[in-house]
N, C-alpha and C positions, 0 to 999 in steps of 0.2 A: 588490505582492502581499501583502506585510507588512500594509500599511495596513487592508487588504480583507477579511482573515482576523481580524484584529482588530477589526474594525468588526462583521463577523457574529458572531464569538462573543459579542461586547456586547451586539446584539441578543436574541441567543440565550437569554443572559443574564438580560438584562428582560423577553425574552418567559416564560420559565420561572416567573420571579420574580413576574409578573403571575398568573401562572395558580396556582400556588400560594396566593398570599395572598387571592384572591380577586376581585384588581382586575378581571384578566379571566375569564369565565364563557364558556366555548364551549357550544354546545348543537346536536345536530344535528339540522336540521331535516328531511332528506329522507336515506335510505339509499341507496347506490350499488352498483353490480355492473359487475365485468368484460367486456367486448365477449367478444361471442361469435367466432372465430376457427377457420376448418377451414382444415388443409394436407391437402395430398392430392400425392401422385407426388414427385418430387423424387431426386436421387443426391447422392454426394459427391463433390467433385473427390480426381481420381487425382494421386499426384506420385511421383516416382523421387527419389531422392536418392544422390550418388555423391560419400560418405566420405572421407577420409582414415584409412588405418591407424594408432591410436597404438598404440607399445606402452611399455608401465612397466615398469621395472626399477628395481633397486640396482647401488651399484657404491662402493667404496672409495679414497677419493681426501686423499692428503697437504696438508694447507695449514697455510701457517706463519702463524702469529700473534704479532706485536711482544709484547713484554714490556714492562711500566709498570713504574716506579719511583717509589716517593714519598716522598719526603724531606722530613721537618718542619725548617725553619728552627729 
């Protein structure tokens, strides 16, 4: 996947590099437009969904933690 991503940005790359300096020249020859598309009717699907209560709190609690000592040679 490495390889593949790296091989398109290279392209990407030279294609950019082309089109700046000149080498390549796009020019469009015919304009385009979007398909025409009607929806009509249609619902959305209904769902239920059955939670779990969390609840968040505080609370105060003792923990002992070892003691370091460091002693230079």
């Amino acid at each position: 996947m490495r390889l593949i991503g790296g091989l398109l940005v290279i392209i990407l790359l030279v294609l950019a590099g082309g089109i700046a300096t000149g080498f390549i020249d796009l020019q469009r020859t015919q304009s385009g437009s979007l398909p025409e598309v009607s929806v009509r009717g249609g619902s959305l699907p209904k769902y239920e969904a059955n939670v779990a209560k969390v609840e968040v709190g505080t609370r105060n609690e003792t923990v002992e933690v070892p003691t370091v000592d460091v002693r230079k040679p």
